[in-house]
C-alpha positions as CSV (number, residue, x, y, z in Angstrom):
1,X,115.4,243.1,165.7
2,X,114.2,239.8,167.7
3,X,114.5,237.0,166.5
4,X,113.0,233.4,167.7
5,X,115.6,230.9,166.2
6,X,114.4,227.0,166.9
7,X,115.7,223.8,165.5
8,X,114.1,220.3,165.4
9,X,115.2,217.0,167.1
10,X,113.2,214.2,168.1
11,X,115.6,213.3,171.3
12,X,114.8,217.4,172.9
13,X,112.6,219.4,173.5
14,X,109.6,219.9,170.2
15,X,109.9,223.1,168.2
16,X,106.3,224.0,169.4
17,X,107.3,223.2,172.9
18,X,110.8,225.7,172.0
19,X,108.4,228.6,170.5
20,X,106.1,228.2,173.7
21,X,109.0,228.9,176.1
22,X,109.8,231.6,173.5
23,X,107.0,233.5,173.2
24,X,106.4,233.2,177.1
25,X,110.1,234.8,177.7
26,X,109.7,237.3,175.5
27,X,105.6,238.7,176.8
28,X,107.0,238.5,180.0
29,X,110.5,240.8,178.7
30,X,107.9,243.2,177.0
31,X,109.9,242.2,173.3
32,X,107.8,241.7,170.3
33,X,109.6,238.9,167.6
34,X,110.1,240.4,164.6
35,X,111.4,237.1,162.2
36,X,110.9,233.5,163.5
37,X,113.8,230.8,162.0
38,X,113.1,227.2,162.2
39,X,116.2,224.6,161.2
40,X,115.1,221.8,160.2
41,X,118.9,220.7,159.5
42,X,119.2,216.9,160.6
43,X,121.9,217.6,164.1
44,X,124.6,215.3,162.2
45,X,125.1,218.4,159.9
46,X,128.1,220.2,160.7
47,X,127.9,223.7,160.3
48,X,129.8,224.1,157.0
49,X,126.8,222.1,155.5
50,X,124.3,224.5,157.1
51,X,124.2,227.1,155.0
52,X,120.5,228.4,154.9
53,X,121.4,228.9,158.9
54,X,124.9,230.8,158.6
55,X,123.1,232.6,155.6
56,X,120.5,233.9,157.2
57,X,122.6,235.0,160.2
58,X,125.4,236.5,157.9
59,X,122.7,238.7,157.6
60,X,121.9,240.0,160.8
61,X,123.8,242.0,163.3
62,X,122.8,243.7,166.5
63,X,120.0,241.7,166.9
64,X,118.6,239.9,170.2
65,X,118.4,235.7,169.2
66,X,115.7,234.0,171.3
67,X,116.8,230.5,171.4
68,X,115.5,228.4,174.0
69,X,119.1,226.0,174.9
70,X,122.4,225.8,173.7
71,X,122.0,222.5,171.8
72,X,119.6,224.4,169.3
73,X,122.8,226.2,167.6
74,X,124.7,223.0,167.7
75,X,126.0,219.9,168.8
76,X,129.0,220.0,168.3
77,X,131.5,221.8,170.2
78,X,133.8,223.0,167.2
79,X,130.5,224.3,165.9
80,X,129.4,225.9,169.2
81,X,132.4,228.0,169.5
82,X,132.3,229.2,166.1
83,X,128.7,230.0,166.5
84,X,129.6,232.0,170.1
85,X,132.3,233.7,168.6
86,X,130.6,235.0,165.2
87,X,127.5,236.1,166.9
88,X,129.7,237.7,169.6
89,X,131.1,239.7,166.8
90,X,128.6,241.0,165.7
91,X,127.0,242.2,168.4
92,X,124.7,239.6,168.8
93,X,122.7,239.6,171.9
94,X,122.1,235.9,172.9
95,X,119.0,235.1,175.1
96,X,118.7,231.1,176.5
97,X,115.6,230.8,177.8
98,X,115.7,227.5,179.6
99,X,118.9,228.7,181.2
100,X,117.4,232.0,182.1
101,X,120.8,233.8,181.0
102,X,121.8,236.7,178.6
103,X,125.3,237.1,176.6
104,X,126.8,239.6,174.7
105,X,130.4,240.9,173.7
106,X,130.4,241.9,177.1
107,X,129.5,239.0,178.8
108,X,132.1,237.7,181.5
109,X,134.2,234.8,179.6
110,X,133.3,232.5,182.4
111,X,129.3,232.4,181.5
112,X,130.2,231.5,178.2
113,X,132.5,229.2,179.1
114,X,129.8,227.7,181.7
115,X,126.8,226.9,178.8
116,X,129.6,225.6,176.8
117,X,130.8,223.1,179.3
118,X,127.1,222.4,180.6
119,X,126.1,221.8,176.5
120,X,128.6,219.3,176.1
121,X,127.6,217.5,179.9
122,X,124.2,217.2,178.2
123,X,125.0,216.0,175.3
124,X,127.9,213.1,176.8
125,X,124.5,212.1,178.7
126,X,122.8,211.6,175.8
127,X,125.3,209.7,173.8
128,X,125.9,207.5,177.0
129,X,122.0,206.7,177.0
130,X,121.0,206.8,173.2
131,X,122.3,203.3,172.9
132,X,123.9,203.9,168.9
133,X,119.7,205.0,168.6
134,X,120.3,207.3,165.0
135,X,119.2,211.2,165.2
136,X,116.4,211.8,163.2
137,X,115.0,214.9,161.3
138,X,112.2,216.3,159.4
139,X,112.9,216.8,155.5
140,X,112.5,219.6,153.7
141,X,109.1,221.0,152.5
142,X,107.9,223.2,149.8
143,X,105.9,224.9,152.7
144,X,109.2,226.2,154.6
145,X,109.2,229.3,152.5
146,X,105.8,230.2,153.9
147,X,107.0,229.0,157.3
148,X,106.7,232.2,159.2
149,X,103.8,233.6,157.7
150,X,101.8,230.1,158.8
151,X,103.0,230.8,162.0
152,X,101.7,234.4,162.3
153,X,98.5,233.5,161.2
154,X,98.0,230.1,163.3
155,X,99.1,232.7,166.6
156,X,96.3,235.0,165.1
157,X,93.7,232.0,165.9
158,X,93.6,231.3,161.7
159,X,91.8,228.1,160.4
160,X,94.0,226.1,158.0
161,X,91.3,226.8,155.3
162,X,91.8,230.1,155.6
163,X,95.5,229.9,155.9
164,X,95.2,227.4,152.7
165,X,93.3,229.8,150.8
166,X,95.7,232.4,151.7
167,X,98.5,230.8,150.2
168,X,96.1,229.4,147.1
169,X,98.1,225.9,148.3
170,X,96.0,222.5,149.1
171,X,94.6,222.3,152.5
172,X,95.4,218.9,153.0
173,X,98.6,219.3,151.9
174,X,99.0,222.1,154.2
175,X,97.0,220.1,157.1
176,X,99.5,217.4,157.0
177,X,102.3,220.0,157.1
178,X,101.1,222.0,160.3
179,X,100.4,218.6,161.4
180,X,104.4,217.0,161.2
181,X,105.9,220.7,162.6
182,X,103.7,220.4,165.3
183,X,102.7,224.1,164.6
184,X,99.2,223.8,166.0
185,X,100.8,223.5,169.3
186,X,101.2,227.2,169.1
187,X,97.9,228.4,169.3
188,X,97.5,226.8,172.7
189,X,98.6,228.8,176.2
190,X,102.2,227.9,177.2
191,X,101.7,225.8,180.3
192,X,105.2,227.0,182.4
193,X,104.8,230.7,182.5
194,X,108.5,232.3,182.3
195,X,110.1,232.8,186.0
196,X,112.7,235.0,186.3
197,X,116.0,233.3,188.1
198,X,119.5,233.9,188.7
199,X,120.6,231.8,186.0
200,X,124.5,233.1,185.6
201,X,125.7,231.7,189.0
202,X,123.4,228.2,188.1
203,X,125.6,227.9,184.8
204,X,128.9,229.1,185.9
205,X,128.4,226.5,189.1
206,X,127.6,223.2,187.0
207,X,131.1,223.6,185.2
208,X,133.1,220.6,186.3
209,X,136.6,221.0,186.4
210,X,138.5,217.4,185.9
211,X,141.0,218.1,188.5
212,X,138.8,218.6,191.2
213,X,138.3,216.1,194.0
């Protein structure tokens, strides 16, 4: 099973922008995505407070997750390495697009190691920069449930009416929806085709050691 698995946050990248990437990866990998999970979980949430995420991955097992950074799973390192280890476990097969790398249960220690320490670089660079600006998220809507169908059908070139009618839900209502997740996004050409790189030694190089001179 493949799985795109993208969460919102105003201060990276845009969910559309995430599925873009995504989809691009995985045409280029020959894979077809079976089951698309968007969290729209504010990034304060710890993962203990998550639970529609950890139980919809309880779930799965032996599955390749398409997720475009390390940041999407978490931000928080406690949360990270629960999230690494759990999906290790269960043989998990971990694809970051952006950082052009693949893990698995049999992935060398010191790649994992590597996103880990590059995640939390990123995310001391943000804190340094956001100036106490507060993390923002998209609440909850009664269209989630018909998230992934919505999806499917805007990527099949749909109209909202017709997606509206599908659903027998108001097509304003559903207008305004597609509108705030920035789904319409999707129907259009990702502009950065997917470029194959040596991402392993990129990540295992930015790791900074504090000892170093």
């Amino acid at each position: 099973m493949v799985i795109a698995f993208v969460r919102q946050d105003k201060n990276f990248d845009t969910v559309a922008s995430q599925l873009k990437s995504i989809k691009s990866y995985a045409t280029n990998k020959g894979m077809e995505i079976d089951d698309t999970f968007i969290d729209y979980n504010s990034q304060n949430k710890r993962l203990e407070a998550r639970s529609d995420v950890t139980d919809y991955l309880r779930k799965q097992s032996n599955a390749k997750l398409l997720v475009y950074d390390v940041w999407v799973l978490s931000t928080f390192m406690e949360d990270l390495v629960q999230m690494f280890s759990c999906l290790l476990k269960n043989s998990f097969e971990i694809h970051f697009i952006s950082k052009a790398v693949v893990i698995s249960n049999k992935t060398n220690a010191t790649l994992v190691l590597g996103l880990l320490d590059g995640c939390r670089q990123r995310l001391k660079n943000k804190q340094e920069n956001s100036f106490g600006r507060p993390k923002g998220s998209i609440s909850k809507s009664k269209f989630d449930i018909y998230l992934n169908q919505i999806i499917k059908l805007l990527l099949e070139g749909k109209s909202v009416s017709y997606i509206a009618r599908e659903l027998d839900v108001s097509r304003s209502s559903l207008k305004d929806y597609i509108e705030s997740r920035e789904l319409k996004e999707l129907v259009k050409e990702s502009s950065m085709p997917f470029e194959s790189v040596d991402g392993e030694n990129k990540v295992i190089n930015t790791i900074k050691c504090p000892y170093e001179i």
